[in-house]
Residue, then its C-alpha position, 0 to 999 in steps of 0.5 A: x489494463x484498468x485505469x481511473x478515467x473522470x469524465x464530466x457530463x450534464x444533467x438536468x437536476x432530477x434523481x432520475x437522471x442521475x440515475x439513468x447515468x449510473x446505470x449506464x456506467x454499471x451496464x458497461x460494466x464499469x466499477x463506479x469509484x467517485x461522483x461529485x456535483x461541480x456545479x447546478x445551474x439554470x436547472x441542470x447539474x454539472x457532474x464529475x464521474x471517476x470510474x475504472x476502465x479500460x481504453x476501448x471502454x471509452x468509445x462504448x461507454x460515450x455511445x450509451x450516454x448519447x442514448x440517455x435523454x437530457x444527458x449532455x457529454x462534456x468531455x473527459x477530465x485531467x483531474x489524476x494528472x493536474x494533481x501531479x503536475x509540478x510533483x506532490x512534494x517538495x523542501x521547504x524550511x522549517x525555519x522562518x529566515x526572516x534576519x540575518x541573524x537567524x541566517x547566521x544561525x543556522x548557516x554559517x557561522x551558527x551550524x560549525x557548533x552543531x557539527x563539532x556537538x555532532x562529531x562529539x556524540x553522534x546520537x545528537x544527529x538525531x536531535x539536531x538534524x532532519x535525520x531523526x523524521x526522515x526516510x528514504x524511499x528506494x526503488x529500481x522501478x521493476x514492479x510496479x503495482x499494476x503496469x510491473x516494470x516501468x522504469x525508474x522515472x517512470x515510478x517517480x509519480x508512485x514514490x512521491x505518493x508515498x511521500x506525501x503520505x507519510x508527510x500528511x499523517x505521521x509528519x515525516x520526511x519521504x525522499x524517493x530515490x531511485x537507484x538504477x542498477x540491474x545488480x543486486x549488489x550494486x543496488x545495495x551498495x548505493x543504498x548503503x552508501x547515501x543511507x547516513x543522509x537517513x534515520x529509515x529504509x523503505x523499499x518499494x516497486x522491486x520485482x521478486x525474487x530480487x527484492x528478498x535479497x536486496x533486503x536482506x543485504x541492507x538489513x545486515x549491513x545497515x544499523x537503521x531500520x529497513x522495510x519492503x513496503x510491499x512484503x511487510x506492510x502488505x501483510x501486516x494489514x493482511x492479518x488486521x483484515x483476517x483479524x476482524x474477519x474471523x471475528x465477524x464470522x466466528x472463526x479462529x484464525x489459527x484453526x483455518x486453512x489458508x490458501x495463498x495464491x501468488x507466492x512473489x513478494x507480498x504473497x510470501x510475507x503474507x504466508x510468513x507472518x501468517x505462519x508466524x502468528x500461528x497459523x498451522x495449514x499453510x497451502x500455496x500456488x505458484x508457478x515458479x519453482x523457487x517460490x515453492x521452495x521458499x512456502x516449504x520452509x513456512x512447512x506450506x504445502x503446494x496445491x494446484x489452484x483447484x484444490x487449494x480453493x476447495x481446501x481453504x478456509x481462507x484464500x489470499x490471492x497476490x498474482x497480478x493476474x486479473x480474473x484468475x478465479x472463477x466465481x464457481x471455485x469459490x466454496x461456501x463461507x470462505x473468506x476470501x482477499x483478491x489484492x492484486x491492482x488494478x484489477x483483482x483475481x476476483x470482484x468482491x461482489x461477485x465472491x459474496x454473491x457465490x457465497x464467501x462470507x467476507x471478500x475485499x480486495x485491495x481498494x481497503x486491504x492497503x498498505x498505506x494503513x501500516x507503513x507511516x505508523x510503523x516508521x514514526x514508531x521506529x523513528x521516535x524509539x531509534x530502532x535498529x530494525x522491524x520485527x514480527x512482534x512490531x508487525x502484529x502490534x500493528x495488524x491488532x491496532x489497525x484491526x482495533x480501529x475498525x468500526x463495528x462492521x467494517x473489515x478495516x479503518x479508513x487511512x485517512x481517519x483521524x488518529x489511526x497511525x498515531x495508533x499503530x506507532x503507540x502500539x508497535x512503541x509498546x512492543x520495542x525493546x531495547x536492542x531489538x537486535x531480531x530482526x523479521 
């Protein structure tokens, strides 16, 4: 399996050493994703490179750059994990308890007069509370983008990514949680059980078919809004890409045949809102069965991979299963997502190349585009659940926020998740009884 590897090496300070270096990493056939200068000094550069790679990449790529005149290896760099040392996250106190009459104020005695006001009028926890900008991120650590079924802890390092997140672009609390239970039921009843402590729901990194369940149960029981971030951020930001990709083409979305291969947990909520949206030709691919029975109730006809290639006009592949499509089944002017992690059905490049009009994968088609936006949405207007109409606010405000050329916006732009929780407030109505 892929992962990033940074790696640091010196040069002398010339465009055509650098050069020389990059060409090496592209002729080891490794997808180059960051270079930075640390530091230039008596003519030489000291370089920071971060490149996808597999582990007996290493010894190939180490072989090349001895090769490379003036090149000097320094070694291999801890950058992903010192980021992580310690965790990404953290409780802090909002308020300065600098006397002690503040620490009476909000302690004891101060906080028995917020609990009998609470007691009288429950809504005023929202007010007076954390509640109100705090979401509980759950997970059983059974499929995890990439490696799948790592494990509880082991996913910890995901969720407080997702954490730090939504703290960093829509101020908002993310507490992961990890539940472990290898019954559905037990699983819902946990999350039913701490879910006062919360004003949201999102669910993440739960294997297929389990997770449809699992929503579902919570979305019945529960009066706060609750999302799986890997169905329905995953298609929300799906649509926003074919949004603006029919647009640089020219193509009506609801006139095209769409291909989904992969029909697990974001494969089918793609399909679903698609279908929601208005999308007629629906064709899907997977080899189990109850997944099938699932795209037939979208009216979704089953295909073998060939022919669902050469009938769609667009093809969305969510398998987990790199290298699935071979460049010579790509047809002419196709649009074409492969958003499996870390490595996809098929290189963007190589789409373009065999004459797709639009190809991305998932490095630009992310969820992180979609999920803070919709939860300070949901969290400001107390929401009780999220429904297709809040999914296309969303995909047309991320879509709206693409520059001129650009599939989508950057997630770290300024004012793009202010945006799509402006759009998705607009379309809440009171209730909101319906729920997608």
């Amino acid at each position: 399996m892929k992962v990033s590897e940074i790696f640091q090496l010196e040069t002398p300070q010339t465009g055509e050493s650098l050069a020389n270096v990059l060409a090496v990493v592209a002729g080891a056939g490794l997808t180059l994703e960051h270079v930075t200068a640390l530091r230039r000094d008596q003519h030489r550069t000291l370089w920071e490179v971060t490149a996808e790679m597999d582990e007996s990449a290493r010894e190939q790529l180490l072989s090349r750059l001895s090769g490379v005149a003036d090149v000097r290896f320094v070694g291999w760099s801890d950058r992903l994990f010192e980021r992580h040392r310690g965790g990404k996250i953290e409780m802090r106190s909002r308020v300065a308890i600098s006397t002690q009459q503040i620490l009476r104020d909000i302690y004891m005695p101060g906080a028995t007069g917020v609990c009998l006001a609470i007691r009288a009028a429950p809504e005023r926890v929202f007010d007076f509370t954390y509640i109100g900008r705090a979401v509980a991120i759950v997970t059983d650590g059974s499929a995890v983008a990439g490696p799948g079924n790592v494990g509880l802890r082991a996913d910890l390092p995901a969720l407080e990514g997702k954490a730090a997140v939504l703290a960093t672009v829509a101020d908002i609390s993310g507490i992961p949680l990890l539940v472990e239970s290898a019954s559905v039921d037990h699983f819902v009843e946990v999350v039913h059980a701490v879910a006062p402590s919360f004003g949201a729901i999102l669910l993440t990194d739960i294997s297929s078919p389990r997770c449809f369940e699992i929503e579902q149960k919570l979305r019945a029981r529960l009066g706060i809004p609750v999302l799986h971030c890997e169905q329905h951020a995953a298609a929300a930001v799906t649509l926003a890409a074919l949004q603006n990709a029919t647009r640089q083409t020219g193509k009506v979305l609801s006139d095209l045949t769409v291909g989904v291969v992969g029909l697990g947990a974001a494969g089918l909520a793609i399909a679903r809102l698609l279908h929601a949206h208005g999308v007629k030709q629906l064709l899907g691919n997977d080899v189990r069965t109850e997944a099938m029975g699932r795209l037939a109730q979208l009216r979704g006809q089953r295909e073998t991979l060939e022919r669902l290639m050469s009938r769609s006009d667009v093809v969305i592949c969510a398998t987990g299963t790199p290298r699935l499509i071979p460049a010579e089944r790509v047809r002419k002017d196709q649009i074409i997502f492969a958003l499996s992690t870390p490595e996809s059905e098929i290189d963007p490049a190589a789409a373009l190349a065999a004459g797709a009009a639009v190809a991305a994968d998932a490095r630009s088609i992310i969820d992180v585009l979609c999920f803070p936006g919709l939860f300070d949405a949901a969290l400001r207007t107390r929401v009780r659940g999220f429904t297709d109409a809040m999914l296309v606010a969303a995909a047309g405000a991320i879509a709206s926020a693409a520059r001129p050329g650009q599939l989508l916006p950057d997630p770290l732009e300024p004012g793009v998740h202010a945006r799509v929780s402006q759009a998705v407030q607009a379309v809440i109505e009171p209730a909101s009884a319906t729920q997608t």
